[in-house]
C-alpha positions in Angstrom: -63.7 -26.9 273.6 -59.8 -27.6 273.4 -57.7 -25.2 271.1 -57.1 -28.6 269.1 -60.5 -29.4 268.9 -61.3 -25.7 267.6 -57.7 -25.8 265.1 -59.5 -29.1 264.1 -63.1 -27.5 263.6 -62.4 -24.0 261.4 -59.0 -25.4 259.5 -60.9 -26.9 256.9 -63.1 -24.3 256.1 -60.1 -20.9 256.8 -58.9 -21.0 253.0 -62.6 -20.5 252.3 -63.2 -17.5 254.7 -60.3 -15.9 253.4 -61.2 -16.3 249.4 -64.8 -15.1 250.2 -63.3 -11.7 252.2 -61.1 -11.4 249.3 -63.3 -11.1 246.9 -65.4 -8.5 248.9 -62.4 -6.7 249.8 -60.1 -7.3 246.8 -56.8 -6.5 249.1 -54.9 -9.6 250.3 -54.2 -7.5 253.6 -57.4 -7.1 253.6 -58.9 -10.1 253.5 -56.0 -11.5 255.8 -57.2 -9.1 258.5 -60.8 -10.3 258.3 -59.9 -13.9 258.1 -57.9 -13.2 261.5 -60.7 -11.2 262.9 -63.1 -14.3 261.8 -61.2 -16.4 263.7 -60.9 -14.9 266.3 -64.2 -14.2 267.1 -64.9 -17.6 266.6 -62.1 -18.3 269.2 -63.6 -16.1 271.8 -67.0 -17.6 271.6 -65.9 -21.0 271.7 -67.9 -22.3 274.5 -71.2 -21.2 271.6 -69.9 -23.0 269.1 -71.5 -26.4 269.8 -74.5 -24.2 269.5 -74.4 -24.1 265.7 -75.5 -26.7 263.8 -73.2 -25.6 260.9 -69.9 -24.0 261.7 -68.8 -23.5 258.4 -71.7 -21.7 257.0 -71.9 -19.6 260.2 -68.4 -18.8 259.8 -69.2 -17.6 256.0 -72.4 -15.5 257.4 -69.9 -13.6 259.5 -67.1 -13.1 257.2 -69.9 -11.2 254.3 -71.5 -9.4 256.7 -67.8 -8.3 258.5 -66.5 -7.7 254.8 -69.9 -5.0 253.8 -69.1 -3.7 257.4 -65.5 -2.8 256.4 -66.6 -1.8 252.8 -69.1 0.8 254.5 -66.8 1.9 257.3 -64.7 5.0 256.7 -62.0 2.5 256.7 -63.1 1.4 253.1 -61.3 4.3 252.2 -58.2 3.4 252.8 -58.9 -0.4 251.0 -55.7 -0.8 248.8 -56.7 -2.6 245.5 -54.2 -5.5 245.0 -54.6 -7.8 242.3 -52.9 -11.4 242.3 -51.5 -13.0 239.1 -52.2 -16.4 238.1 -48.8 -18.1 237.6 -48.6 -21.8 236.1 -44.5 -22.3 235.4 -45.3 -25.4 232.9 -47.1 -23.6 230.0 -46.1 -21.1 227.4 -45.8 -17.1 228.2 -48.3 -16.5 225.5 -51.1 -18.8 226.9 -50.0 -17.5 230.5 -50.8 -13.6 229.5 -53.8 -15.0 227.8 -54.9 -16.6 231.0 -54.2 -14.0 233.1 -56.0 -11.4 231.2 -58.8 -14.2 231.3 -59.0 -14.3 235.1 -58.3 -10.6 235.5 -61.0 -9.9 232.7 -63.9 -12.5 235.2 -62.6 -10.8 238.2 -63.4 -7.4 237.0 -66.7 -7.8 235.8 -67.1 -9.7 239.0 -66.2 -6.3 240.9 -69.1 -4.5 239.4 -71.8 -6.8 239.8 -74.1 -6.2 242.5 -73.0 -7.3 245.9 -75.7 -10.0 246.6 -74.8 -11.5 243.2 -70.9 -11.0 243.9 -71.3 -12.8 246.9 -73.5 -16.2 245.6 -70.9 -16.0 242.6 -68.2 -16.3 245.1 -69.9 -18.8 247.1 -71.3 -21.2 243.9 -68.8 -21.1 241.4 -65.6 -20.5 243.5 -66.4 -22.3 246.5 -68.8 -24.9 245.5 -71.4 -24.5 248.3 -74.7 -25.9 247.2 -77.9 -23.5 246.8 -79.1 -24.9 250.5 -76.2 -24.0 252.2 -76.1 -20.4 249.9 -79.6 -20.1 251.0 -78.6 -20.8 255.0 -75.4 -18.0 254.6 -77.0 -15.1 253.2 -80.8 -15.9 254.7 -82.4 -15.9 251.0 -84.9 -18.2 249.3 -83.0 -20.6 246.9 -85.2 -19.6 244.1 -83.7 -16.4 244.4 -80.2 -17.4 244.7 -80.6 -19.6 241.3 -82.2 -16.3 239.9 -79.8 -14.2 240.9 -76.6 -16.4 240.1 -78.2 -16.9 236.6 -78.5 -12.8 236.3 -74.9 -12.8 237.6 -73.9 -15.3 234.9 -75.6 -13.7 232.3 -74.1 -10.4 232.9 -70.3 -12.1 232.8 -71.4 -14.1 230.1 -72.4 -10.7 228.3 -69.7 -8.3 229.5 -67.0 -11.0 228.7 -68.8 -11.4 225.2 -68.8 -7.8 224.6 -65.3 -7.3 225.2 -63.8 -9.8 222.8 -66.4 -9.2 220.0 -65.3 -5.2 220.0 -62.0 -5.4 221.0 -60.5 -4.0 224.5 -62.5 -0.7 226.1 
């Protein structure tokens, strides 16, 4: 395999490694790192790649199981948390503070869920994957991906609820 051939392989799928090792890792330098890392173990085993029937979902498999790695690692110690900011230029400041505080409101409750549910979250809602491919990634049924995306739902569902019906906690 030709570096082009391998740019033209994982390019289309990078943007997705790096959202899915963010959201395990929540630092951007973070998730930059494991992206690289990613990559270049894909680079490195090039001549296997052929091998898998689906580079993409492969590619996914390693970045969550590199991401717990690092979370478990001494290393997770030293994780900076870095939050970005949503940022649309062509809408009010009120209904931009009201959107970010919407997205940073998701992504917190998203934090504490469980990590198999943080992860199907990631990979349904965010990055679109279908329940097969889900079920390929992470090795699980796809009845219990639908159960526990609906459990992950719910809990958003509630938490998000909960905080606008009582005010901020």
């Amino acid at each position: 395999m030709t570096q082009t051939d391998f740019i033209q392989l994982v390019m289309p799928f990078k943007d997705k490694v790096f959202r899915l090792a963010k959201r395990l890792l929540v630092s951007r330098e973070e998730a930059e790192d494991a992206t690289q890392e990613i990559l270049l173990k894909l680079w490195k085993n090039k001549h296997k790649i052929e091998e898998y029937k689906n580079v993409e979902a492969f590619s996914m498999t390693m970045t969550k199981n590199f991401c717990l790695d690092r979370l478990k690692s001494k290393q997770a110690q030293n994780l900076k948390i870095v939050h970005s900011n949503y940022q649309d230029n062509n809408v009010s400041l009120q209904k931009q503070v009201e959107a970010n505080d919407s997205v940073d409101w998701v992504s917190r409750i998203i934090e504490d869920l469980p990590e198999q549910q943080k992860i199907i979250v990631q990979l349904r809602d965010i990055e679109q994957y279908d329940f097969e491919e889900i079920a390929e990634m992470l090795d699980m049924n796809p009845t219990a991906i639908r159960v526990a995306l609906s459990r992950a739902r719910k809990t958003i569902r509630e938490k998000l609820t909960s905080t606008h019906s009582y005010g901020i906690k």
